[in-house]
C-alpha positions as a Python dict, from the first residue, in 0.01 Angstrom:
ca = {
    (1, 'X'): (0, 0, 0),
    (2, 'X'): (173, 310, -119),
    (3, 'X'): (218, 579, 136),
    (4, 'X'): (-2, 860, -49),
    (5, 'X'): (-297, 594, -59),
    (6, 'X'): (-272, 534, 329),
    (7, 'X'): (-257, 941, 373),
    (8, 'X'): (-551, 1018, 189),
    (9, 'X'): (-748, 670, 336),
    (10, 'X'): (-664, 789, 669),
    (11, 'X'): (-770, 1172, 623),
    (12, 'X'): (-1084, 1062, 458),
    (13, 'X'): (-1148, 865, 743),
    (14, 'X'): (-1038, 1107, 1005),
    (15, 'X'): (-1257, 1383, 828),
    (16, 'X'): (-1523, 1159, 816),
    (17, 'X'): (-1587, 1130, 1211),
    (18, 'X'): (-1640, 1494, 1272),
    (19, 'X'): (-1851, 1524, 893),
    (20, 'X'): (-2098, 1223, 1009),
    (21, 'X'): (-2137, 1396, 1327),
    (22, 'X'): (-2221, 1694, 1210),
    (23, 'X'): (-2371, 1676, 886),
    (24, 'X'): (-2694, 1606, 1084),
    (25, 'X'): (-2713, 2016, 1167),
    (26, 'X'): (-2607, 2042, 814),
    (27, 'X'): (-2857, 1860, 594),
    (28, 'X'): (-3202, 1712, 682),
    (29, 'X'): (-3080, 1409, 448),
    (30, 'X'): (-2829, 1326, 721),
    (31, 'X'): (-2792, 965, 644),
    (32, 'X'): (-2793, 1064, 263),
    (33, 'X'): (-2558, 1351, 290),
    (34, 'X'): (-2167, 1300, 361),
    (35, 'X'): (-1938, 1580, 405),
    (36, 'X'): (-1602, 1472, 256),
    (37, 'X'): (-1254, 1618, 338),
    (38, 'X'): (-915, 1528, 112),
    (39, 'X'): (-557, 1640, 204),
    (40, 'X'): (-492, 1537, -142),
    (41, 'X'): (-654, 1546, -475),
    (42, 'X'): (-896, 1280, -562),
    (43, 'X'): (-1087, 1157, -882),
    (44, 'X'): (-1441, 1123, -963),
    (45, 'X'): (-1533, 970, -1298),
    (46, 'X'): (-1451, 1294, -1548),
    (47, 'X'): (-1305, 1567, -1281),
    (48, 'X'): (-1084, 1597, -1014),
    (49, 'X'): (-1111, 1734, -678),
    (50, 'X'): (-895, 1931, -565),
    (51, 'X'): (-804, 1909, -152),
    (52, 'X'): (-1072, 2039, 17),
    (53, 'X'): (-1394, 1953, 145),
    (54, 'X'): (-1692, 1852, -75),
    (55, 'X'): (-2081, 1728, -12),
    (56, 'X'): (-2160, 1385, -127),
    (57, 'X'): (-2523, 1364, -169),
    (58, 'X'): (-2848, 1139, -327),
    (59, 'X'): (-2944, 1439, -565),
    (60, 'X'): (-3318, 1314, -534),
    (61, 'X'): (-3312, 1135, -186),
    (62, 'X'): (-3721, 1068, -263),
    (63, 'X'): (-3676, 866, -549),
    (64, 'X'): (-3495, 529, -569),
    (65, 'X'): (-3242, 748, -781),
    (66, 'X'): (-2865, 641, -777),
    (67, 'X'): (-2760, 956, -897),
    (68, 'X'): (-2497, 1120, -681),
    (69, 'X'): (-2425, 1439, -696),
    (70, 'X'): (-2121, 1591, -584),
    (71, 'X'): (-2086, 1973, -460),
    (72, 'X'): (-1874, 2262, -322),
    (73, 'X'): (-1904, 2282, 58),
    (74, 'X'): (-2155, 2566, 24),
    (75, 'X'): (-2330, 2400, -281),
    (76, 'X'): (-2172, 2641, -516),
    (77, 'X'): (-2083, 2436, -800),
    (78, 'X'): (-2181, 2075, -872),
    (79, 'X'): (-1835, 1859, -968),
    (80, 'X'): (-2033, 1599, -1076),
    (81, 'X'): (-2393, 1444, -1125),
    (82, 'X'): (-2414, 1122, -1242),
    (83, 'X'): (-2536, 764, -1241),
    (84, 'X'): (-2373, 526, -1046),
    (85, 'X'): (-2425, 118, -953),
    (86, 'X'): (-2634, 50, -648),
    (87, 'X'): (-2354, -171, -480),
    (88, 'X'): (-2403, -347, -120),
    (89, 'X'): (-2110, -267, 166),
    (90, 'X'): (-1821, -569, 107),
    (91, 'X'): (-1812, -749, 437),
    (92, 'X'): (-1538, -662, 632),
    (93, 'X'): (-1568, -260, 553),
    (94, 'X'): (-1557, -99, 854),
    (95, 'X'): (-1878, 99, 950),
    (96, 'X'): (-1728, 420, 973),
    (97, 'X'): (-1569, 417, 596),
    (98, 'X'): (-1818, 581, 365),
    (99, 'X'): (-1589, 578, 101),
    (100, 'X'): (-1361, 317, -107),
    (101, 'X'): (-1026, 435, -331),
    (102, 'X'): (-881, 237, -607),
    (103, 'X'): (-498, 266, -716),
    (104, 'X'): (-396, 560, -1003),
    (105, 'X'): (-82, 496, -1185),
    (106, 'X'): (194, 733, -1074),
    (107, 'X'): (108, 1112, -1045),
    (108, 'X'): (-232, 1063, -1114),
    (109, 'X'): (-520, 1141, -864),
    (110, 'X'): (-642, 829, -711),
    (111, 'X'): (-1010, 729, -764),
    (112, 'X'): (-1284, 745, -584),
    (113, 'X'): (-1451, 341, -668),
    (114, 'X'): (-1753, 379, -407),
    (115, 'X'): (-1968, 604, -166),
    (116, 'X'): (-2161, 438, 126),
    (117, 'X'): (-2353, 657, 318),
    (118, 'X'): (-2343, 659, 659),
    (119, 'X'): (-2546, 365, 846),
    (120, 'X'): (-2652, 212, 467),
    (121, 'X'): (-2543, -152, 370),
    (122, 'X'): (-2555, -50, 39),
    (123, 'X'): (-2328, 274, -161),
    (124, 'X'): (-2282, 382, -482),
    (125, 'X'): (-2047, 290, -681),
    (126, 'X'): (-1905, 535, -986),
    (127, 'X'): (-1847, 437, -1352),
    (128, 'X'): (-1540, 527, -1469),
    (129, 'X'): (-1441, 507, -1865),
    (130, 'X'): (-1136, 286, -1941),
}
């Protein structure tokens, strides 16, 4: 496991615990909403994110939609809409990791496979072109 992998598994991760518990005042969607901070960049099918912090979010929570859409902090600009897979949690996944990263070749951002809500046993898992 390559040290840049570990660093931005274990910020995600960190991040995550105070996002979880707070994205309850944040969103009324609070198990469909995720806020997600990166100490390094990150892919998403098409786009990159930049470090920062970004909403994760069921763009029609009402609906049995798997479109995720993925946001600015303050909602300012979308990164990315799109369809994903409806995928269930692999066994072993610790509850507290909402999200999954595959491997990039070197100097690329590594992707961003899956999102799994907080409390769901199933995620969301993006479709990447290859």
């Amino acid at each position: 496991m390559t040290r840049q992998f570990k660093t931005i598994t274990l910020s995600a991760v960190l991040v995550l615990v105070g996002g979880v518990a707070s994205t309850g005042a944040w969103s009324s969607n609070a198990g469909r909403t995720t806020y997600m901070t990166f100490s390094e960049t990150v892919a998403l099918p098409g786009v990159n994110l930049a470090a920062g912090t970004y909403i994760f979010e069921i763009a029609n929570p009402n609906s049995g939609s798997n479109v995720v859409r993925v946001s600015s902090r303050d909602h300012s600009k979308v990164y990315l809409q799109a369809f994903t897979n409806s995928i269930q949690r692999p066994e072993g996944l610790a509850p507290d990791r909402v999200i999954t990263i595959g491997e990039a070749s070197r100097g690329a951002a590594p992707p961003i496979r899956a999102w799994f809500p907080a409390g769901d046993s199933s995620g969301h898992e993006f479709l990447y072109r290859h």
